[in-house]
C-alpha positions in Angstrom: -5.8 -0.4 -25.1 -4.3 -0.6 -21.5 -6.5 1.6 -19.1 -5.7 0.5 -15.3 -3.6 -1.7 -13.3 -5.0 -3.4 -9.9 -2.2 -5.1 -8.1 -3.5 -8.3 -6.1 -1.7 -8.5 -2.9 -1.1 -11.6 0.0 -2.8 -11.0 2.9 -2.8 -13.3 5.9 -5.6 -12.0 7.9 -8.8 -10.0 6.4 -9.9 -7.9 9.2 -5.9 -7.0 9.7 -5.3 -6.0 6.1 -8.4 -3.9 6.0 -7.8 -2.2 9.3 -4.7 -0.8 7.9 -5.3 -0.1 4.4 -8.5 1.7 6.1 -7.9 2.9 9.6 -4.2 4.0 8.7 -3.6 4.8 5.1 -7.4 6.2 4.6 -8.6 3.9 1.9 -11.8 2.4 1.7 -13.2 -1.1 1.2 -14.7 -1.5 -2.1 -16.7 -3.9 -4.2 -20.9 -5.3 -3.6 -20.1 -8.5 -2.4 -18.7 -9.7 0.7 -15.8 -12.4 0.1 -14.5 -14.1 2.9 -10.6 -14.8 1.4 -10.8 -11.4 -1.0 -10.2 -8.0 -0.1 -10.5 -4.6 -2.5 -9.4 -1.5 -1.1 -9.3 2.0 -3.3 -7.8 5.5 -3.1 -8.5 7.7 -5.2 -7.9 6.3 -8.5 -5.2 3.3 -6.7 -7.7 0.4 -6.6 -5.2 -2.5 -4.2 -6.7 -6.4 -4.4 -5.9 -8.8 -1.8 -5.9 -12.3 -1.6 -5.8 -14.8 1.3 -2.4 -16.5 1.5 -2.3 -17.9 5.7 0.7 -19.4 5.4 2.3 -16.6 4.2 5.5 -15.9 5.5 6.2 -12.3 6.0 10.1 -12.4 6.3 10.0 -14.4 3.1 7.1 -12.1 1.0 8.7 -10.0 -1.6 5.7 -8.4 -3.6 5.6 -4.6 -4.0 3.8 -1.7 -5.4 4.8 1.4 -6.4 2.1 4.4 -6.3 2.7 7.5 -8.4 1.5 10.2 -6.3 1.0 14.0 -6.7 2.2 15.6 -3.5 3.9 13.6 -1.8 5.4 15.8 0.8 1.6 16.1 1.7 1.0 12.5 2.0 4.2 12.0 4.0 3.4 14.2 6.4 0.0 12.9 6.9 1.0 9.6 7.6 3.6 10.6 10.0 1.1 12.4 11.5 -1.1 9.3 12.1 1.8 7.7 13.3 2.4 4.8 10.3 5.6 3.2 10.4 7.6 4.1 7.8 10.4 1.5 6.3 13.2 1.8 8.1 14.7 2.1 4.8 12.1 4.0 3.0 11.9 7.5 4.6 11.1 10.4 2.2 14.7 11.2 -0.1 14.9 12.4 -3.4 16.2 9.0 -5.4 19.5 9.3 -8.5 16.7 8.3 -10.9 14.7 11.8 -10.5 11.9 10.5 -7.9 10.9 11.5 -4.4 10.3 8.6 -2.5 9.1 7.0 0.7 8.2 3.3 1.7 6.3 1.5 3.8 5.4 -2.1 5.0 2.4 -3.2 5.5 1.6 -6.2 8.2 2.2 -8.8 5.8 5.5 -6.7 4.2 3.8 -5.9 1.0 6.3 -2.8 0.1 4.3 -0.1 -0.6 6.8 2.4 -2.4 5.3 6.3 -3.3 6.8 7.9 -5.7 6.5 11.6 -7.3 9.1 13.1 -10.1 11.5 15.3 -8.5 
């Protein structure tokens, strides 16, 4: 039986990473050890796992998420609010395949797509 999904994430620099996931997007650093190359971050039930990658290059990283959400006008509102950049792409639209959408890059351009059925 599947029961969860954790994506695992580049990251390039630890204390930047966690900054925004924390600071910006209000999760919250997670797990009893400290690892100096791993980061866990966790909202509500979306648990996101990072992994060092320093020669990461951001115009050339293609990973993604998506995040089913429940009130996602909400959400969308509250980041705007905090001033996070959406994707220039990405702003909240109602997609032909029955989502309502937004995106957002984070500093290494990990797409971080949110999603709710229309």
């Amino acid at each position: 039986m599947l029961t969860d999904v954790n994506p695992r994430l580049p990251m390039r620099n630890k204390e930047a990473t966690r900054d925004y996931y924390v600071n910006q997007l209000g999760f919250r650093e997670v797990g009893s050890v400290e690892y100096p190359d791993y980061l866990i971050v966790q909202k509500e039930r979306i648990q996101l796992h990072f992994f060092e990658f320093k020669e990461l290059n951001p115009k050339e990283n293609y990973a993604g998420v998506y995040i089913r959400v429940e009130g996602i006008e909400e959400l969308y509102k509250s980041l705007l609010e905090k001033k996070v950049s959406i994707h220039p792409n990405g702003p909240l639209q109602n997609k032909p395949w029955g989502q309502r959408e937004f995106a957002l890059l984070d500093p290494d351009t990990n797409l971080l797509t949110f999603g709710e059925n229309a």
